[in-house]
PDB file of the backbone (N, CA, C, O) and the ligand in Angstrom, with CONECT records:
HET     ZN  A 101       1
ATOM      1  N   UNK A   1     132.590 114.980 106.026  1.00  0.00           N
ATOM      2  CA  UNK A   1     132.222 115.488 107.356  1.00  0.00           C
ATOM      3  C   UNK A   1     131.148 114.594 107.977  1.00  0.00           C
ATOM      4  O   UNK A   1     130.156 114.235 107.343  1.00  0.00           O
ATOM      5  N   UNK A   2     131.381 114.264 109.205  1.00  0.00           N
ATOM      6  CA  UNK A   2     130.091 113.322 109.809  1.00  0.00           C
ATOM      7  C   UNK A   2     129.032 113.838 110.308  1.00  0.00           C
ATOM      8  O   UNK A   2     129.316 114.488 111.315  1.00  0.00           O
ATOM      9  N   UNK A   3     127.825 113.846 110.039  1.00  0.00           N
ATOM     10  CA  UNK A   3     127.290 114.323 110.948  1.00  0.00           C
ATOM     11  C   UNK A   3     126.074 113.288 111.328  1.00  0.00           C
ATOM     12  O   UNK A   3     126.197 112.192 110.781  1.00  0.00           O
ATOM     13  N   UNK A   4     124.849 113.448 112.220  1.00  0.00           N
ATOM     14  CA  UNK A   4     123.773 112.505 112.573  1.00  0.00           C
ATOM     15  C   UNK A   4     122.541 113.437 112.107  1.00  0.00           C
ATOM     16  O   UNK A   4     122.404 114.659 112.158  1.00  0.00           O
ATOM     17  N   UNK A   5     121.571 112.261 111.565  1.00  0.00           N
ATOM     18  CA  UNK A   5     120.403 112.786 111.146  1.00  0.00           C
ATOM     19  C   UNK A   5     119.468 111.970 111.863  1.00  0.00           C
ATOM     20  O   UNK A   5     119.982 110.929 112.270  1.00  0.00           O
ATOM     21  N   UNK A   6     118.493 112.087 112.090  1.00  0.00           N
ATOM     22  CA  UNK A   6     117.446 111.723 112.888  1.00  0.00           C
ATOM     23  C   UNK A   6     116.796 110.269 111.447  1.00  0.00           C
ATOM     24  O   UNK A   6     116.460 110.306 110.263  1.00  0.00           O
ATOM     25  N   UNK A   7     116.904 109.434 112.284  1.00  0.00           N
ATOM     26  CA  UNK A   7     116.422 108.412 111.460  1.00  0.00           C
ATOM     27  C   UNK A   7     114.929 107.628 112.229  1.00  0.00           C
ATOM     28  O   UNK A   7     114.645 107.574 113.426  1.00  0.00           O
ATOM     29  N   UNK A   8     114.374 107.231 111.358  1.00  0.00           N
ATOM     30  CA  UNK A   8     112.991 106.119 112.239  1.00  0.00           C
ATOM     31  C   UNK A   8     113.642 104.928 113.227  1.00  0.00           C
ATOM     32  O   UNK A   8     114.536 104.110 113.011  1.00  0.00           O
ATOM     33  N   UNK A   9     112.880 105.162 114.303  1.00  0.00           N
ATOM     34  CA  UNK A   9     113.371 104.530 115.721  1.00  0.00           C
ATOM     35  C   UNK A   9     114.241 104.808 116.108  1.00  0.00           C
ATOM     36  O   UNK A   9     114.858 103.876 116.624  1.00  0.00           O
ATOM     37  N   UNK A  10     114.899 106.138 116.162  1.00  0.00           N
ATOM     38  CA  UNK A  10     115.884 106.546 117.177  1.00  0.00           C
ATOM     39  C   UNK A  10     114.632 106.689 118.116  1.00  0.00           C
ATOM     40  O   UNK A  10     113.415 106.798 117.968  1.00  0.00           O
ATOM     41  N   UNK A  11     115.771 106.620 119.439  1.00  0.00           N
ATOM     42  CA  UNK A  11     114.628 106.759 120.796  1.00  0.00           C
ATOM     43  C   UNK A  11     115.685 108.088 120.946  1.00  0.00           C
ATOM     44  O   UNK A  11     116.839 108.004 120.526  1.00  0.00           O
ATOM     45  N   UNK A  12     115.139 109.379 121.622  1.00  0.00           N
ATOM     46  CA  UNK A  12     115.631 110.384 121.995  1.00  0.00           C
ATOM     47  C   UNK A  12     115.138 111.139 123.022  1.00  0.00           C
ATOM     48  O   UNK A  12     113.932 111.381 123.078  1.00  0.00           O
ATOM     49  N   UNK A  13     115.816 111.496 123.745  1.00  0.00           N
ATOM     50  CA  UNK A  13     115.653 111.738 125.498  1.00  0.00           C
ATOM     51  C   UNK A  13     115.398 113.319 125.181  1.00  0.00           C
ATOM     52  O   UNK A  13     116.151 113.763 124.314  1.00  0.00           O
ATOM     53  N   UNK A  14     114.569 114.140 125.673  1.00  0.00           N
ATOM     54  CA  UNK A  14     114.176 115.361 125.101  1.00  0.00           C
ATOM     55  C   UNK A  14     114.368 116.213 126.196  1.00  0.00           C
ATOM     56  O   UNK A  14     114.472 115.518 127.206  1.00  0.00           O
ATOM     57  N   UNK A  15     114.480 117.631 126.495  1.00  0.00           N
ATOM     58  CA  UNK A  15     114.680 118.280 128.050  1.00  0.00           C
ATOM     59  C   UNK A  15     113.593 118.153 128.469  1.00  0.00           C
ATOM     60  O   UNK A  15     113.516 117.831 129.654  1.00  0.00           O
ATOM     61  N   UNK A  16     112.129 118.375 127.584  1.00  0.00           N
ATOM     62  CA  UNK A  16     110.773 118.508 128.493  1.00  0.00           C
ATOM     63  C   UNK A  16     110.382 116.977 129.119  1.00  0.00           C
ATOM     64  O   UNK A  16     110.418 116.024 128.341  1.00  0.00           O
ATOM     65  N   UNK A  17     110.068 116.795 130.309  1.00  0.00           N
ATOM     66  CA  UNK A  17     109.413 115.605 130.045  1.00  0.00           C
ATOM     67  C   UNK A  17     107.681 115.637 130.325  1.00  0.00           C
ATOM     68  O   UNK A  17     106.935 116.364 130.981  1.00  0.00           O
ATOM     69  N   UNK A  18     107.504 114.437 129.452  1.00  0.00           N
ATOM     70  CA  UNK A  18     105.994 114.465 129.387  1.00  0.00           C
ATOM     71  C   UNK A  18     105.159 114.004 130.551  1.00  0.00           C
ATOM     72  O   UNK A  18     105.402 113.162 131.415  1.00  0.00           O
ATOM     73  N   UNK A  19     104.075 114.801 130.343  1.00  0.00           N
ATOM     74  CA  UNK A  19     103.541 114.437 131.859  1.00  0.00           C
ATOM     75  C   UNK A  19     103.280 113.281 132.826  1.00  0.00           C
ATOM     76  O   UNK A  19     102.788 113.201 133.952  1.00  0.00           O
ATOM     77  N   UNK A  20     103.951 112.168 131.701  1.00  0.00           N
ATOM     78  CA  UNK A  20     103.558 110.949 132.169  1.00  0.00           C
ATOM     79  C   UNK A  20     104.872 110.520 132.937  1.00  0.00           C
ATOM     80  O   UNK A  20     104.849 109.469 133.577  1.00  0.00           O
ATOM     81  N   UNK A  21     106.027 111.302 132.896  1.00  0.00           N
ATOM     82  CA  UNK A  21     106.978 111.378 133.653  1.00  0.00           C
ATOM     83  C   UNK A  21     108.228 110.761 132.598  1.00  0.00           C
ATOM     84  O   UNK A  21     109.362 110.800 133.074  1.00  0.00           O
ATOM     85  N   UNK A  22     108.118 110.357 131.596  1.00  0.00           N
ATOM     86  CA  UNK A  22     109.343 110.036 130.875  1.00  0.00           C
ATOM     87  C   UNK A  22     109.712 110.978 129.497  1.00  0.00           C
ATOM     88  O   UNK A  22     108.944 111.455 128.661  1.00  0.00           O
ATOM     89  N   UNK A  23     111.214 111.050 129.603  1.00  0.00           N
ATOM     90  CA  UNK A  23     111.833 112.228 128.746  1.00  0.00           C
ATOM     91  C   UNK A  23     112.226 111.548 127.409  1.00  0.00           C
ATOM     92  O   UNK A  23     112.976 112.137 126.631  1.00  0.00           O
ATOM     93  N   UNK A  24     111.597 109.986 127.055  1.00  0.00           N
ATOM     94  CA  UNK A  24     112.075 109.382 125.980  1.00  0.00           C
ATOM     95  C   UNK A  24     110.872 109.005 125.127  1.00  0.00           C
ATOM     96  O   UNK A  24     109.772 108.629 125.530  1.00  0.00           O
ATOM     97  N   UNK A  25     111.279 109.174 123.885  1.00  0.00           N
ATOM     98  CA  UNK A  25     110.407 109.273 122.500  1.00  0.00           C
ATOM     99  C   UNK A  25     111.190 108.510 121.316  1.00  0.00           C
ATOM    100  O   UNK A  25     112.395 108.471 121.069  1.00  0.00           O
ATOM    101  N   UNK A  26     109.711 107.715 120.450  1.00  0.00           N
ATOM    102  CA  UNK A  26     110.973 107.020 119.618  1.00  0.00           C
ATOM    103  C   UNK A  26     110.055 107.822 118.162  1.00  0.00           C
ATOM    104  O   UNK A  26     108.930 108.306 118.039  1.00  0.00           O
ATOM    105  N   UNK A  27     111.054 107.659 117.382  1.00  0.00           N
ATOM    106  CA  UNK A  27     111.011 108.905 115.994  1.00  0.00           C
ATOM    107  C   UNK A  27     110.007 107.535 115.303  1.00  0.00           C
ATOM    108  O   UNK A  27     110.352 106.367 115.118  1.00  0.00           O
ATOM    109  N   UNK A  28     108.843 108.117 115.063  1.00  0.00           N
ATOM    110  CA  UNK A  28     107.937 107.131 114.052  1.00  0.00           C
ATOM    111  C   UNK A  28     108.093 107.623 112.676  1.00  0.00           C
ATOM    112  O   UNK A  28     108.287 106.753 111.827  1.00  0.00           O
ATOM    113  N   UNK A  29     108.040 109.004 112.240  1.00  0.00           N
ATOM    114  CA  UNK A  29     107.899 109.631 110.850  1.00  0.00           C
ATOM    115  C   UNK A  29     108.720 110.525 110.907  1.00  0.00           C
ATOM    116  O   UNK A  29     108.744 111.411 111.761  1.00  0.00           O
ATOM    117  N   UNK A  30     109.485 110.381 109.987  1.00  0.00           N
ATOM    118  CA  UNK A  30     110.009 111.813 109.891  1.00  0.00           C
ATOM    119  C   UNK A  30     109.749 112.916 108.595  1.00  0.00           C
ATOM    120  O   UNK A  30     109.071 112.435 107.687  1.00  0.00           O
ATOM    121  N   UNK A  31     110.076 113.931 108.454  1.00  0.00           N
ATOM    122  CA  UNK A  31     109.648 115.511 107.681  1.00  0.00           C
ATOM    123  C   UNK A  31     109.676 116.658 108.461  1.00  0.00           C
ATOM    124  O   UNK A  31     110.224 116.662 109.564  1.00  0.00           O
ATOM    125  N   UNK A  32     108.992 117.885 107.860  1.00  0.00           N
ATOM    126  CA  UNK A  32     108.884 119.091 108.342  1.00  0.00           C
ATOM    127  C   UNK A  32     108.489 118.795 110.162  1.00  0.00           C
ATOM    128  O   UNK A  32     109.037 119.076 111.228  1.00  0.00           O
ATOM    129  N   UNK A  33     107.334 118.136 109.769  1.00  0.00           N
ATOM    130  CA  UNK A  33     106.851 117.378 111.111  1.00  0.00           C
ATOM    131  C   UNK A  33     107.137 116.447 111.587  1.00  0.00           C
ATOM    132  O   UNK A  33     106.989 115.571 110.734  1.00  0.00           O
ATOM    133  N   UNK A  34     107.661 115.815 112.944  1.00  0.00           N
ATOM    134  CA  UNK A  34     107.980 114.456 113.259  1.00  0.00           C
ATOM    135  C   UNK A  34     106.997 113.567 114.145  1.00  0.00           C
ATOM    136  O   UNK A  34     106.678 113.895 115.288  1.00  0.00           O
ATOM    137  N   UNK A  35     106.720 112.854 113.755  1.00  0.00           N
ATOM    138  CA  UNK A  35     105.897 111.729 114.156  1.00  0.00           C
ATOM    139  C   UNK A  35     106.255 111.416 115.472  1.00  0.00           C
ATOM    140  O   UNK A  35     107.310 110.993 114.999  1.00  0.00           O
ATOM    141  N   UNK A  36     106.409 111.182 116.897  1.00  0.00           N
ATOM    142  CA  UNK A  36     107.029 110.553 117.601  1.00  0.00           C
ATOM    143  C   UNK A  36     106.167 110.098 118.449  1.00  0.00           C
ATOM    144  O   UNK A  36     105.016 110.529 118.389  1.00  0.00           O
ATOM    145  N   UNK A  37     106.597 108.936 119.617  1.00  0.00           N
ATOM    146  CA  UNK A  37     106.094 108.163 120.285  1.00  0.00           C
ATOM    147  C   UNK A  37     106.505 108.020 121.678  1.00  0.00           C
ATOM    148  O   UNK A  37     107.440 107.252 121.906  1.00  0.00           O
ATOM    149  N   UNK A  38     105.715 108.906 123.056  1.00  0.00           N
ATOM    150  CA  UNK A  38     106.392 108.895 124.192  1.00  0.00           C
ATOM    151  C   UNK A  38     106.421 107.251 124.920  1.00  0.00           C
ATOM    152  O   UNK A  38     105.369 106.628 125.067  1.00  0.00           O
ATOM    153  N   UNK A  39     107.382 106.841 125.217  1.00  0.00           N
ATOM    154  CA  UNK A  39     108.258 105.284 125.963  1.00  0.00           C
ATOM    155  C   UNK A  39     107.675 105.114 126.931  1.00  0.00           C
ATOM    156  O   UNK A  39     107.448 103.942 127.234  1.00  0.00           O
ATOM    157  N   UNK A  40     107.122 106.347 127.945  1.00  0.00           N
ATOM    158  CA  UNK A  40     106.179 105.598 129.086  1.00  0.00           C
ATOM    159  C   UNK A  40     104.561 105.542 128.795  1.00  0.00           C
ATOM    160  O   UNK A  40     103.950 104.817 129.579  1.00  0.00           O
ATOM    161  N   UNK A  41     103.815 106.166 127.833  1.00  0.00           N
ATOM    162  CA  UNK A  41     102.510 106.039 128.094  1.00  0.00           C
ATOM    163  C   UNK A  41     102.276 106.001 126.493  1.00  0.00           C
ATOM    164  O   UNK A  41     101.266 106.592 126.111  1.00  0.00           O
ATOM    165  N   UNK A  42     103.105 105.362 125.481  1.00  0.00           N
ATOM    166  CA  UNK A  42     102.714 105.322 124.219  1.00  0.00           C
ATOM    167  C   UNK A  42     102.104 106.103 123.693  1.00  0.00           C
ATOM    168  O   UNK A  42     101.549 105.823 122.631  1.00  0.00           O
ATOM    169  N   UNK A  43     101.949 107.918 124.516  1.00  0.00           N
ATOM    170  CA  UNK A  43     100.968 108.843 123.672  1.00  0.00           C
ATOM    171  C   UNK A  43     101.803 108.936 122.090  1.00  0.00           C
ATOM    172  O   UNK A  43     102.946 108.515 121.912  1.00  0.00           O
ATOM    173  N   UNK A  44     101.100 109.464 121.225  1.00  0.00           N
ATOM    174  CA  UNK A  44     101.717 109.847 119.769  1.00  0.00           C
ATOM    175  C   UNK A  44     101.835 111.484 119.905  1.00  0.00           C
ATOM    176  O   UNK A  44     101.071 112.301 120.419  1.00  0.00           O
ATOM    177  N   UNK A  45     102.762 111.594 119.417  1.00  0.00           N
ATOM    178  CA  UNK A  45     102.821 113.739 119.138  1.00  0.00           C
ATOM    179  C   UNK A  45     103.037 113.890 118.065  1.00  0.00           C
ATOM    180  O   UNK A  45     103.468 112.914 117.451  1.00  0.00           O
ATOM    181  N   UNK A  46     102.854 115.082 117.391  1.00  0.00           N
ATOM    182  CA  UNK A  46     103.779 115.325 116.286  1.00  0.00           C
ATOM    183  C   UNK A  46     104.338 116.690 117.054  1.00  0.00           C
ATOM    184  O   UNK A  46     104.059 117.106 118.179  1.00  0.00           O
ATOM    185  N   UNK A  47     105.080 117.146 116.213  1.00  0.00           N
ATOM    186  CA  UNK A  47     106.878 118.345 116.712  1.00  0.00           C
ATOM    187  C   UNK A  47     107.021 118.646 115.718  1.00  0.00           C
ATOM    188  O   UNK A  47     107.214 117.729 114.921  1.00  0.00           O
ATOM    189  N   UNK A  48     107.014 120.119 115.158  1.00  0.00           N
ATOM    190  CA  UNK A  48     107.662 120.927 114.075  1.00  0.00           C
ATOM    191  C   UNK A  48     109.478 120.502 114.488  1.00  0.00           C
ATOM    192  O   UNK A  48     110.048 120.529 115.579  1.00  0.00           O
ATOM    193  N   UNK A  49     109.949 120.168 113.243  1.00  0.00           N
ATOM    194  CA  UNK A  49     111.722 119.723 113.418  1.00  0.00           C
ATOM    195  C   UNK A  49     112.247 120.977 114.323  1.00  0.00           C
ATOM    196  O   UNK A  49     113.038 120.810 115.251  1.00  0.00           O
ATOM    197  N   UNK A  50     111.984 121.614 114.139  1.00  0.00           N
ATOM    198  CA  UNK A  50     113.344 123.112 115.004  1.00  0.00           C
ATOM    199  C   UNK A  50     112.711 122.838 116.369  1.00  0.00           C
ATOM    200  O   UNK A  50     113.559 122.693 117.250  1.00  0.00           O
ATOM    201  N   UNK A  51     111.522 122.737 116.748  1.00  0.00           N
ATOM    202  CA  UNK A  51     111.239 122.113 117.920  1.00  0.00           C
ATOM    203  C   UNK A  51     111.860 121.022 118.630  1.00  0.00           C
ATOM    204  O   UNK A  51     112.289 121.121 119.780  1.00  0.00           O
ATOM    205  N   UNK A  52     111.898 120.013 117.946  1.00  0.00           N
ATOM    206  CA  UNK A  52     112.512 118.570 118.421  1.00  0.00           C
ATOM    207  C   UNK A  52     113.594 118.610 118.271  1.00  0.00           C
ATOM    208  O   UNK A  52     114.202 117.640 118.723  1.00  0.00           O
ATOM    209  N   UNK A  53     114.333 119.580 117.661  1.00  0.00           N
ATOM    210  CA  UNK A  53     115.545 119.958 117.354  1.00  0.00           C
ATOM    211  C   UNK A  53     116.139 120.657 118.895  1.00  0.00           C
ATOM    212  O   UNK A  53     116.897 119.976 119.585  1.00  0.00           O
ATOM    213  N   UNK A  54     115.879 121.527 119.176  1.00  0.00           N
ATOM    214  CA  UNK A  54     115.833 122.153 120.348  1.00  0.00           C
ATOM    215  C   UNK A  54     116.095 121.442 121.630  1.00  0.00           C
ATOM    216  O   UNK A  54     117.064 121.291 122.374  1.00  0.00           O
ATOM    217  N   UNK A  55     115.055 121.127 121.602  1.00  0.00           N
ATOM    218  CA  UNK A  55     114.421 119.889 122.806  1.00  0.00           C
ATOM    219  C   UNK A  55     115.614 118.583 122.909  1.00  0.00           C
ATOM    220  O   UNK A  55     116.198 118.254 123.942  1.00  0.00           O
ATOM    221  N   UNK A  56     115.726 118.176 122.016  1.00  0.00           N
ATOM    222  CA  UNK A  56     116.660 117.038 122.096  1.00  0.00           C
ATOM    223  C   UNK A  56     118.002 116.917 123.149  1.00  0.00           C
ATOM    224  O   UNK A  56     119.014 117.564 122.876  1.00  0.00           O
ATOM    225  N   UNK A  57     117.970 116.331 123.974  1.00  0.00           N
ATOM    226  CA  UNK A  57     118.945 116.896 124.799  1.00  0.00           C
ATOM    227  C   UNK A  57     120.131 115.484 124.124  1.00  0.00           C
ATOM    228  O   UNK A  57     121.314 115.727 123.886  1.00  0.00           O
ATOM    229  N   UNK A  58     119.521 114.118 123.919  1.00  0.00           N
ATOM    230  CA  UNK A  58     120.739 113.045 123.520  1.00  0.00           C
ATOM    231  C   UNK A  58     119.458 111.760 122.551  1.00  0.00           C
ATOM    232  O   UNK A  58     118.300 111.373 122.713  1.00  0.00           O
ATOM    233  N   UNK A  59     120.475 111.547 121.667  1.00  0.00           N
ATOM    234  CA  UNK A  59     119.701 110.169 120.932  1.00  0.00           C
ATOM    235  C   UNK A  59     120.455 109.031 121.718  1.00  0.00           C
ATOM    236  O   UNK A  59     121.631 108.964 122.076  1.00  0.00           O
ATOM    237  N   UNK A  60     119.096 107.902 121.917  1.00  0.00           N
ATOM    238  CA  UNK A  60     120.053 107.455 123.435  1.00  0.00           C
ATOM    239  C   UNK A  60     120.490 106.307 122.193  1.00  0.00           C
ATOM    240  O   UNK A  60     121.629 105.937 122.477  1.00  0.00           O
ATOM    241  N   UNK A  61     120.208 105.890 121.440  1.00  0.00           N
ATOM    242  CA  UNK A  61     120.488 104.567 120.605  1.00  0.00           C
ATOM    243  C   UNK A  61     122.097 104.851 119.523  1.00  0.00           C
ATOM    244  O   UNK A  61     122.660 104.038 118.790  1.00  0.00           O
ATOM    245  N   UNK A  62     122.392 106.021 119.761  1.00  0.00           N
ATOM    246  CA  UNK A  62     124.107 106.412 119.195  1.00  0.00           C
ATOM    247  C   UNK A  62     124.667 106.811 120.302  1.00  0.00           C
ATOM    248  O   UNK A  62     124.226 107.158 121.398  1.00  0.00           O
ATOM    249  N   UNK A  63     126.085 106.673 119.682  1.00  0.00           N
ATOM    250  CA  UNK A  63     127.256 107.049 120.564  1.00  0.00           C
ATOM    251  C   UNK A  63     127.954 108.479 119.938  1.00  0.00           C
ATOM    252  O   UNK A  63     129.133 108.831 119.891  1.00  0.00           O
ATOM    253  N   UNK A  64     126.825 109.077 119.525  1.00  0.00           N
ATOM    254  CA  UNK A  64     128.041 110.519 119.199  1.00  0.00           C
ATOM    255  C   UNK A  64     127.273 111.691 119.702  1.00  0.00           C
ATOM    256  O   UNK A  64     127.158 112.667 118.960  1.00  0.00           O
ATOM    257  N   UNK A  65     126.701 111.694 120.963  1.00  0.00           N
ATOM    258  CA  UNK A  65     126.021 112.695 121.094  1.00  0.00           C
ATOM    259  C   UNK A  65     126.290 113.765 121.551  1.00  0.00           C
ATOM    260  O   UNK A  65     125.633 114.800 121.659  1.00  0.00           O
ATOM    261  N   UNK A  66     127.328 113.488 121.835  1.00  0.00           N
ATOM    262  CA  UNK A  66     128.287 115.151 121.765  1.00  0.00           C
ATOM    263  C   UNK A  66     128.337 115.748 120.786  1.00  0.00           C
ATOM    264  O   UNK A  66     129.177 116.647 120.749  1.00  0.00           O
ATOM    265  N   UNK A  67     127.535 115.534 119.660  1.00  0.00           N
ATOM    266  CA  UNK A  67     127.523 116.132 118.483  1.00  0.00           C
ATOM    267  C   UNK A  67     126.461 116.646 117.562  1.00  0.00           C
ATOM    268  O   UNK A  67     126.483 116.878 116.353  1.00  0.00           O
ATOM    269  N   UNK A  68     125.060 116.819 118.921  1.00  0.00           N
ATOM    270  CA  UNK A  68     124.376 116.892 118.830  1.00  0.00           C
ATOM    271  C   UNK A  68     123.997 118.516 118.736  1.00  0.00           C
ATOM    272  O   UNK A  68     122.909 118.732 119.269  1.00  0.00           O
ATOM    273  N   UNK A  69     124.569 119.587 118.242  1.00  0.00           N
ATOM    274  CA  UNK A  69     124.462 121.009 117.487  1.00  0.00           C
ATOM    275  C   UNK A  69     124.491 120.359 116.384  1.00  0.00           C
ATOM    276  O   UNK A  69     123.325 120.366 115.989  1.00  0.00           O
ATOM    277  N   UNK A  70     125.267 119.679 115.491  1.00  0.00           N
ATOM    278  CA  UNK A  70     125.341 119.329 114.202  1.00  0.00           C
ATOM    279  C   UNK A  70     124.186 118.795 114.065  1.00  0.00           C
ATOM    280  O   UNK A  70     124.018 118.674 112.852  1.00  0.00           O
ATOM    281  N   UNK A  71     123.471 118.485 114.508  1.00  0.00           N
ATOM    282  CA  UNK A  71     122.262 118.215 114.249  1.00  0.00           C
ATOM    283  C   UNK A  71     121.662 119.308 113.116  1.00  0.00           C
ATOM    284  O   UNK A  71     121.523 119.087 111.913  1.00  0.00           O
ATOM    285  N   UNK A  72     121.299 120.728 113.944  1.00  0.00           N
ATOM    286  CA  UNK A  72     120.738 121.494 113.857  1.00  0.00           C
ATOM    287  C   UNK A  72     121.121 122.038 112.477  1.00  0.00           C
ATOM    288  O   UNK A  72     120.357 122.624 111.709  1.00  0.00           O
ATOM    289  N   UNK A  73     122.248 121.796 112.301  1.00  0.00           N
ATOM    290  CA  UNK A  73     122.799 122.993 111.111  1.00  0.00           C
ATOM    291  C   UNK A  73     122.768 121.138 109.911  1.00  0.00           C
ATOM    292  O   UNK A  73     122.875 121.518 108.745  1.00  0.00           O
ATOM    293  N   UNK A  74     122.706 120.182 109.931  1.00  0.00           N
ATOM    294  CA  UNK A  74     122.875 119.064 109.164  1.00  0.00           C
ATOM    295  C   UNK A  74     121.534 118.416 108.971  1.00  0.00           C
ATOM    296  O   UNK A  74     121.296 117.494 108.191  1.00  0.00           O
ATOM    297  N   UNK A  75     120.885 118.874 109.592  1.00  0.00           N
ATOM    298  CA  UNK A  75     119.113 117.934 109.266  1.00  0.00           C
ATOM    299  C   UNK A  75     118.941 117.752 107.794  1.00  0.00           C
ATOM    300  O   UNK A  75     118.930 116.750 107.078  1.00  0.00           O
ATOM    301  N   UNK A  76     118.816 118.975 107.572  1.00  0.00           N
ATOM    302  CA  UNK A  76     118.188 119.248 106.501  1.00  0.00           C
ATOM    303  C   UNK A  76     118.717 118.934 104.938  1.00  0.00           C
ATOM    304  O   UNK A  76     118.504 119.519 103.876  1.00  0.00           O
ATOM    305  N   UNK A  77     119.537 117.693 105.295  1.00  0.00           N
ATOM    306  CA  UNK A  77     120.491 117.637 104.258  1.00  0.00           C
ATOM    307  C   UNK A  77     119.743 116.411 103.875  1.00  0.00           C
ATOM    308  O   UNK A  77     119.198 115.762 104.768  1.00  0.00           O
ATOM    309  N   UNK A  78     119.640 115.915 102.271  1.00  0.00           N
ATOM    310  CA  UNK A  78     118.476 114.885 102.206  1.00  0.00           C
ATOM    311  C   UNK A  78     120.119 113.705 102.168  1.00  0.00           C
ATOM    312  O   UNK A  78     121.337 113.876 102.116  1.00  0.00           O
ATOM    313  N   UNK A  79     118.936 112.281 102.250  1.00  0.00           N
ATOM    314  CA  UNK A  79     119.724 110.809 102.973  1.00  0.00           C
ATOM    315  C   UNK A  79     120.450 110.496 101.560  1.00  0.00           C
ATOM    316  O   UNK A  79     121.187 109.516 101.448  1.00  0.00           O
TER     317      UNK A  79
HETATM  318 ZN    ZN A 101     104.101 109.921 128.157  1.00  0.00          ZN2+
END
């Protein structure tokens, strides 16, 4: 079964955007918590996963993002 897991340096376009006006973040760490990095003003965040999970509207660096529920139910599966 295929599914996508969030790997270091996916850039991923999120629904909120940050106040600095861009909706793209690139994955620095990943775990329970994710490390990430907003694309217009280099702030750092961290995101509980079911959060960023949520939020994620497309990983812009793949082509299967129509398949992005499998996310949710496949994270947690180790690499
Ligand atoms: Zn920003």
């Amino acid at each position: 079964m295929k599914f996508i897991q969030y790997r270091i340096g996916d850039i991923v376009q999120l629904k909120k955007k940050h106040p600095c006006g861009s909706q793209e973040w690139e994955v620095l760490q990943l775990g329970s918590d994710l490390r990430i990095k907003c694309r217009g003003c280099e702030h750092i965040a961290m995101i509980e996963r079911p959060k960023f999970i949520r939020n994620t509207k497309k990983i812009l660096n793949r082509d299967m993002n129509e398949k992005l529920d499998v996310i949710a139910r496949k994270d947690d599966e180790p690499e």
